[in-house]
C-alpha positions in Angstrom: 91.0 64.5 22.5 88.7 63.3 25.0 88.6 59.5 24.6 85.1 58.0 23.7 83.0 56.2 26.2 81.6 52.7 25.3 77.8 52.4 25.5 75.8 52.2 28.5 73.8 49.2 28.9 71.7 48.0 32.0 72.3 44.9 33.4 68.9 44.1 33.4 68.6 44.6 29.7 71.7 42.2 29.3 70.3 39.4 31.1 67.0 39.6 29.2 68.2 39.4 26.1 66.6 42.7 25.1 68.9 45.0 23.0 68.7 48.8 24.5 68.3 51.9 22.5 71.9 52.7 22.9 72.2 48.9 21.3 70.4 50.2 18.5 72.7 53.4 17.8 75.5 50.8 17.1 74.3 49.0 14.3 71.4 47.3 12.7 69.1 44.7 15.3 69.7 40.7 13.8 67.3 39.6 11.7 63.8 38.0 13.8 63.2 34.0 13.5 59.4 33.1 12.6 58.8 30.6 15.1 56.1 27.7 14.5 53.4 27.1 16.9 51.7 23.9 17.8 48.7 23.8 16.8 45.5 23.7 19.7 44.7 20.5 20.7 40.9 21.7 20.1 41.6 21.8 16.3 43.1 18.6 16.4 40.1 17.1 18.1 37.7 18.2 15.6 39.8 17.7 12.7 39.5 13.7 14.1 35.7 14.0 14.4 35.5 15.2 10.8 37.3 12.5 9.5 35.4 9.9 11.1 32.2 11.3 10.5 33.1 11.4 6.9 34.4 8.1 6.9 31.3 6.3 8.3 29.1 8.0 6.0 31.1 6.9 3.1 30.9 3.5 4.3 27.1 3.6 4.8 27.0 4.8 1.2 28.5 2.0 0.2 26.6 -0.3 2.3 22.9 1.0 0.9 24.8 1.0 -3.0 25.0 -2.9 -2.5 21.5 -3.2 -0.8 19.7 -1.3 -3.7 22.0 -2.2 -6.5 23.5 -5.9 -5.9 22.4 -8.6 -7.7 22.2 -10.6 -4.5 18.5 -9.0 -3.9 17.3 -9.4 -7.5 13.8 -10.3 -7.3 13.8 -14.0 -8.9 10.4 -15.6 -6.9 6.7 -14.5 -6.7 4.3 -15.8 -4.3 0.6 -14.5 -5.0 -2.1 -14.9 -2.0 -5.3 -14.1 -1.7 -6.5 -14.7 -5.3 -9.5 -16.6 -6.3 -10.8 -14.4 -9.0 -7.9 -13.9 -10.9 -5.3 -17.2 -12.3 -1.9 -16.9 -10.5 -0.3 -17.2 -13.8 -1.6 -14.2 -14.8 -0.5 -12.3 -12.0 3.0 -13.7 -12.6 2.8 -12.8 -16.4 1.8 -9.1 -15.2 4.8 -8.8 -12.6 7.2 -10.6 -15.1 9.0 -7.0 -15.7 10.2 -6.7 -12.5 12.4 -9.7 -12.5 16.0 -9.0 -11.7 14.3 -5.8 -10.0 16.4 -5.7 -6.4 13.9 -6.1 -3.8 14.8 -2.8 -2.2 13.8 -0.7 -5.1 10.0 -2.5 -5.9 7.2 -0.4 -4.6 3.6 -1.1 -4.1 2.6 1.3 -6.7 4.9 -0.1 -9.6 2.9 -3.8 -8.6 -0.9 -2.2 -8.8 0.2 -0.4 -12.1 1.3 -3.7 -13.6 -2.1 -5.4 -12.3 -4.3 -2.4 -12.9 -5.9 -4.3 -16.3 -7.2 -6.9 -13.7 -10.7 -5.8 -12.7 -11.2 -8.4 -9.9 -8.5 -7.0 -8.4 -9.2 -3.9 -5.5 -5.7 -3.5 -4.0 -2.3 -5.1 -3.2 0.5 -5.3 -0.9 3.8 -6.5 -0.8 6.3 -8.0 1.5 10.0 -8.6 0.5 11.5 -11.9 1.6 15.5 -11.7 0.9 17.1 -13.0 -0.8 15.4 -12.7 -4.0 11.2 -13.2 -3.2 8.5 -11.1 -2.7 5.1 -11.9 -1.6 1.8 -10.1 -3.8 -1.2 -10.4 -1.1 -4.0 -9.6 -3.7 -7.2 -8.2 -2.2 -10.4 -9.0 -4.6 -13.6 -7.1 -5.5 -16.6 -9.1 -4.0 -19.2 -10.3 -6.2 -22.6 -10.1 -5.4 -24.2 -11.3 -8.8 -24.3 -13.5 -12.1 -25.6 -11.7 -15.3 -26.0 -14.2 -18.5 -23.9 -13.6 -21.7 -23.5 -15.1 -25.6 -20.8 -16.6 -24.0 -21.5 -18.3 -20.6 -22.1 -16.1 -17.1 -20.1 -13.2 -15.5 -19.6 -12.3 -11.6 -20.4 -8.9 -11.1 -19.6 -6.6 -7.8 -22.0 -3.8 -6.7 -20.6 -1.4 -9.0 -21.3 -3.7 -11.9 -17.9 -4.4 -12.9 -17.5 -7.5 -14.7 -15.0 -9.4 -12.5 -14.7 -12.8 -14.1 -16.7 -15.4 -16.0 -17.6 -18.8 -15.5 -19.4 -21.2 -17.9 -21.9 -23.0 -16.1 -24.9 -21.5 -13.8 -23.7 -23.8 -10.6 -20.7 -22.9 -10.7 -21.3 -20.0 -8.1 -23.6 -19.1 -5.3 -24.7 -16.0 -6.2 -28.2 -14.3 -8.0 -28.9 -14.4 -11.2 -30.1 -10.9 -12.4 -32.5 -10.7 -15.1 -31.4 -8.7 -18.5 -28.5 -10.8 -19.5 -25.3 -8.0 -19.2 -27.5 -5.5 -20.9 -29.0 -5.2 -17.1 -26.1 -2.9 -15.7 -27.2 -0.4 -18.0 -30.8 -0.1 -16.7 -32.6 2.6 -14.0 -33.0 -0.3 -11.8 -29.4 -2.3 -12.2 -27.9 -0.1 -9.1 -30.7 -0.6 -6.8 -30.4 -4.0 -6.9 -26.8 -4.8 -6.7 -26.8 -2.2 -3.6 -29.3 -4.6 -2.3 -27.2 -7.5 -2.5 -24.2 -5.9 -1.2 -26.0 -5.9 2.5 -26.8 -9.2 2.3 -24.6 -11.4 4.5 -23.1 -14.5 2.9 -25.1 -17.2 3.8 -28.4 -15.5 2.5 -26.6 -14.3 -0.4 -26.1 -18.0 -1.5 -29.1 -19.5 -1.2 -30.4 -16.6 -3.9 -31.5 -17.9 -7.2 -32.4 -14.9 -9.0 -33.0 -10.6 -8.6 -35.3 -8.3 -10.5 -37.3 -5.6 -10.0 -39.6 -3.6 -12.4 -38.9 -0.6 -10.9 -36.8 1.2 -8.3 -39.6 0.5 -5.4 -40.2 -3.0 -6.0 -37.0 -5.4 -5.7 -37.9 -8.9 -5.5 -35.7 -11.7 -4.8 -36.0 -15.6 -4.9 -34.5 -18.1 -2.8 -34.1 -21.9 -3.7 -36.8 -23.8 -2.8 -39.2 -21.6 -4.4 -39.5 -18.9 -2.0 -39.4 -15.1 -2.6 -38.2 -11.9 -0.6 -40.1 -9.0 -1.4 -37.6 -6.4 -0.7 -39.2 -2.8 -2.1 -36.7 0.1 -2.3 -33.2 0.0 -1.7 -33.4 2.2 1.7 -32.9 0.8 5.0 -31.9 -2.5 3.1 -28.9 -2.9 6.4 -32.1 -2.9 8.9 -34.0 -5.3 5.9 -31.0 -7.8 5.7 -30.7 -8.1 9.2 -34.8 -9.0 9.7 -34.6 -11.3 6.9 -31.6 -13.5 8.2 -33.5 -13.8 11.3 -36.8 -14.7 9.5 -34.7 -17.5 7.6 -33.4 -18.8 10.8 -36.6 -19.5 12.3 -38.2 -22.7 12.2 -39.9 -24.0 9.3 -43.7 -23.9 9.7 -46.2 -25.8 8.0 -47.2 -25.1 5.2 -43.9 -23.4 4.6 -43.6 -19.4 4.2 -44.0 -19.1 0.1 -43.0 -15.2 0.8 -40.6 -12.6 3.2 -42.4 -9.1 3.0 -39.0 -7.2 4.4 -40.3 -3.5 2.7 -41.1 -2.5 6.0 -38.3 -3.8 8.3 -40.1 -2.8 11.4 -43.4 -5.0 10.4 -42.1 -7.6 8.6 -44.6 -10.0 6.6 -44.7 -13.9 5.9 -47.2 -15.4 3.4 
């Protein structure tokens, strides 16, 4: 019998480590390892980032929590500014709800709603002052006129919305316009507070009284017993204007009894 011959295998394969096909013939391969590999440092790198992103926004969650929430900012001091129609106390009653309120969560809006019952009252604005104040700056409706009542006088604005009240005559600079507080519901009652409205301060003050019998024939009365025929209430900017400088002119003799401002570009003194 011919002996058998062992199996060829290249040197080359041997020092590779790979097993030959003649290998194979013999007997079954071992069994392959699952090797681990390291992960890319790449992934690592953003893995970090996510981390610390998350972390940072979970701390600035915490951070605005305290600011809105803490107690530390509870709202425990108003200051009101800017008032003259309306008591201070009152505004404090009004804004009385939001005490304890954190300063971070009270809005311009919730303080008008609380003071909208106060018609002097136009606008608001607010300022925080941590820890625990915050500053009302009240912005009043001007008046421009007195009207007479059962119960003593009341400021009105140019709209004829009663603003406040006051119980004697002197106790304001302003006109006193005939019809008692029946007057803002007559034809006239606009015409004449529009009038007024144009008026600068200074003339405004020295007014006693307004009327008119109609729409064309506004008459107004200064102290010292003159009177300001004033006509309709158009052009009464370029009619104001006149009329302040008329009043700064120098008294004649016999004093002007009458200012005929209808017509601002021919004025008339009597």
């Amino acid at each position: 019998m011919t002996p058998r011959k062992p199996p060829v295998t290249r040197a080359a394969d041997r020092g590779s480590g790979k097993v030959s096909l003649l290998d194979r013939a013999d007997g079954p391969l071992p069994r392959g390892k699952i090797l681990d590999f390291p992960a890319p440092r790449r992934t690592h790198r953003v893995r970090n980032v996510v981390l610390a992103i998350t972390a940072v926004l979970l701390c600035l969650g915490g951070v605005v929590a305290y600011v809105v929430f803490s107690p530390a900012l509870a709202l425990r001091t108003v200051v009101v500014e800017g008032n003259s129609l309306v008591p201070t106390a009152e505004v404090d009653t009004a804004l009385a709800p939001l005490m304890g309120t954190s300063l971070t969560r009270i809005s311009p809006d919730q303080v008008r709603d609380l003071l909208a019952d106060k018609a002097p009252i136009e606008d608001v604005e607010i300022a925080a002052e941590p820890p625990s104040t915050l500053v009302v700056t009240i912005q009043e409706r001007v008046p421009v006129a007195v009207l007479q009542s059962s119960r003593g006088f009341v400021l009105i604005d140019s709209e004829g919305r009663q603003l406040s009240s006051v119980a004697r005559r002197e106790e304001v600079k302003l006109p006193l316009i005939d019809g008692g507080t029946n007057a803002v519901n007559s034809e006239v009652f606009s015409s004449i507070t529009a009038v007024l409205a144009e008026l600068p301060v200074p003339v405004l003050s020295r007014l006693k009284s307004a009327s008119a019998g109609s729409v064309d024939s506004i008459q107004l009365s200064l102290s010292g017993d003159q009177r300001i025929f004033w006509g309709s209430a158009e052009r009464s900017a370029e009619k104001a204007k006149v009329l302040e400088a008329l009043l700064a002119m120098r008294a004649t003799d016999p004093p002007v009894k009458e200012f005929d401002v209808s017509t601002p570009d021919r004025p008339v003194t009597r």
